[in-house]
C-alpha positions in Angstrom: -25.3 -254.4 -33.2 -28.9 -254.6 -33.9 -30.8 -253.0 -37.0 -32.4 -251.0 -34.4 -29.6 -249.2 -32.6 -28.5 -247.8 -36.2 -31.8 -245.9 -36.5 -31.8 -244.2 -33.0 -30.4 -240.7 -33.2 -26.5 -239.8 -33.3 -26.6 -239.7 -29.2 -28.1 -242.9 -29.2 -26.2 -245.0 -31.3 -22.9 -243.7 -30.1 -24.3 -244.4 -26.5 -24.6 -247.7 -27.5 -21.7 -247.7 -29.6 -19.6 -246.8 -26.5 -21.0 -249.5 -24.6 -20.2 -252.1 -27.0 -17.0 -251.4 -27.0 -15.9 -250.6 -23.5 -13.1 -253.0 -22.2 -12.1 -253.2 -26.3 -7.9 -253.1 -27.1 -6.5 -251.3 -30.0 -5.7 -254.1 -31.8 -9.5 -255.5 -31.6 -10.8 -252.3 -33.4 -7.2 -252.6 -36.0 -8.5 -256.0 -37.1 -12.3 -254.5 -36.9 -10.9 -251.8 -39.4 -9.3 -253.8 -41.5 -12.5 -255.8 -41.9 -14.4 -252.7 -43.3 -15.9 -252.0 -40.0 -15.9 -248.0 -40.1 -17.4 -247.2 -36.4 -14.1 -248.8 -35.3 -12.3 -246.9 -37.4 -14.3 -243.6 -36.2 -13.5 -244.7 -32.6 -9.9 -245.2 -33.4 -9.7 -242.0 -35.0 -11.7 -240.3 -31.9 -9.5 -241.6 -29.8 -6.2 -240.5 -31.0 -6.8 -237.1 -33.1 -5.4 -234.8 -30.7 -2.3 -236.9 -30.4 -2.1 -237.5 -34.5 -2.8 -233.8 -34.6 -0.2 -232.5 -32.3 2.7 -234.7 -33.9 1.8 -233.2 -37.5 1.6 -229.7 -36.5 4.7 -230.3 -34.3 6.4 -231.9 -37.6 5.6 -228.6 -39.5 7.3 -226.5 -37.0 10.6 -229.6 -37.0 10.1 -228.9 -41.0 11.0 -225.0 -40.3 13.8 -226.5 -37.6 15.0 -228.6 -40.6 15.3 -225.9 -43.2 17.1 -223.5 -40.8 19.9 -226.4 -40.0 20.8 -226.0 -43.8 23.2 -223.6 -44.9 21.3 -220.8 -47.3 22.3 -222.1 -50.4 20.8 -226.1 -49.8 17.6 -224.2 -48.3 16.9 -222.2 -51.2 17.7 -225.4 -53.6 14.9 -227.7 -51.4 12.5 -224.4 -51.8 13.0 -224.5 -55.3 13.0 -228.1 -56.1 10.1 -229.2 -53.4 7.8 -226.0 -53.3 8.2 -224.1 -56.8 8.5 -227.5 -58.6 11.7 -226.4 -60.2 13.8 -229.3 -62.5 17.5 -229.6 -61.5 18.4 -227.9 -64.5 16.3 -224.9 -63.6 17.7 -224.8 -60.2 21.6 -225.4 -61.4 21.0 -222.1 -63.6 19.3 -220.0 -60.9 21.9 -220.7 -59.0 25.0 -221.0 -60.8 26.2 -224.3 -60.1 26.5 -227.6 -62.0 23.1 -230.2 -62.4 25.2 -232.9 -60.8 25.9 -230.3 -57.7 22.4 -229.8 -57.3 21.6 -233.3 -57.1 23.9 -233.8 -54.7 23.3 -230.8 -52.4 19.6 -232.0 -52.4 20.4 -235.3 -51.3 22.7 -234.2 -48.7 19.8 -231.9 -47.5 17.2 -234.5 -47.4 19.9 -236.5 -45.1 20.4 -233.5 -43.2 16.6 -232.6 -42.7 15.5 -236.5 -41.9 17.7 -236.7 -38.9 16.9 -233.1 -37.6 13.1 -234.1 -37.9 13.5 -237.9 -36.5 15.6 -237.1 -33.8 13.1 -233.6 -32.8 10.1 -236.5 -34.0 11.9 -239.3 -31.1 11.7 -236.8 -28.2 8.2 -235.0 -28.6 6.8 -238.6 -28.9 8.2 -239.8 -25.9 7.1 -236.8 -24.3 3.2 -237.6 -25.5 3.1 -240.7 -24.3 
């Protein structure tokens, strides 16, 4: 692109922009990002924010679908040990079980969560595309 086109106005230059890249595949404007080309990036992120957008928020909700598949006592161990950036020890006092238990209960929950989230994740996916 010419010196020229990147002192014409925002219209302008995205006009010509557009142009230039009509016909272009995703990977083309990958490779064009990973060469420090940031107009392919901004084209790349223009044309998928809406989907990347719907996918996190829908992930947020599958987080609340997560949490609610675990029995009270795991949920209130990941809120303590993810959001209030409680240690295991902390947690095991609050509530009344061993260190070791806690470890284990917050493994078994991250399990639990993943699949709940990948297999919710698979299906609204498939559905966008």
């Amino acid at each position: 692109m010419s010196p020229s086109h990147r002192h014409q106005g925002s219209e302008g230059y995205s006009k010509v922009w557009e142009s230039y890249m009509e016909g272009r595949t995703e990977t083309y404007f990958i490779d064009r990002v990973k060469a420090g080309d940031r107009e392919a990036f901004t084209w790349l992120v223009d044309q998928y924010k809406d989907m990347v957008y719907t996918i996190c928020l829908r992930m947020l909700v599958m987080e609340a679908d997560a949490m609610e598949a675990l029995p009270e006592t795991d949920a209130v161990i990941v809120t303590l040990f993810y959001y209030d950036g409680m240690s295991l020890d902390e947690i095991a006092a609050v509530i009344g079980i061993s260190n070791g238990n806690v470890r284990v209960r917050l493994h078994r929950s991250r399990k639990k969560m993943y699949q709940v989230i990948t297999n919710n994740l698979r299906s609204e996916v498939s559905s966008l595309l």
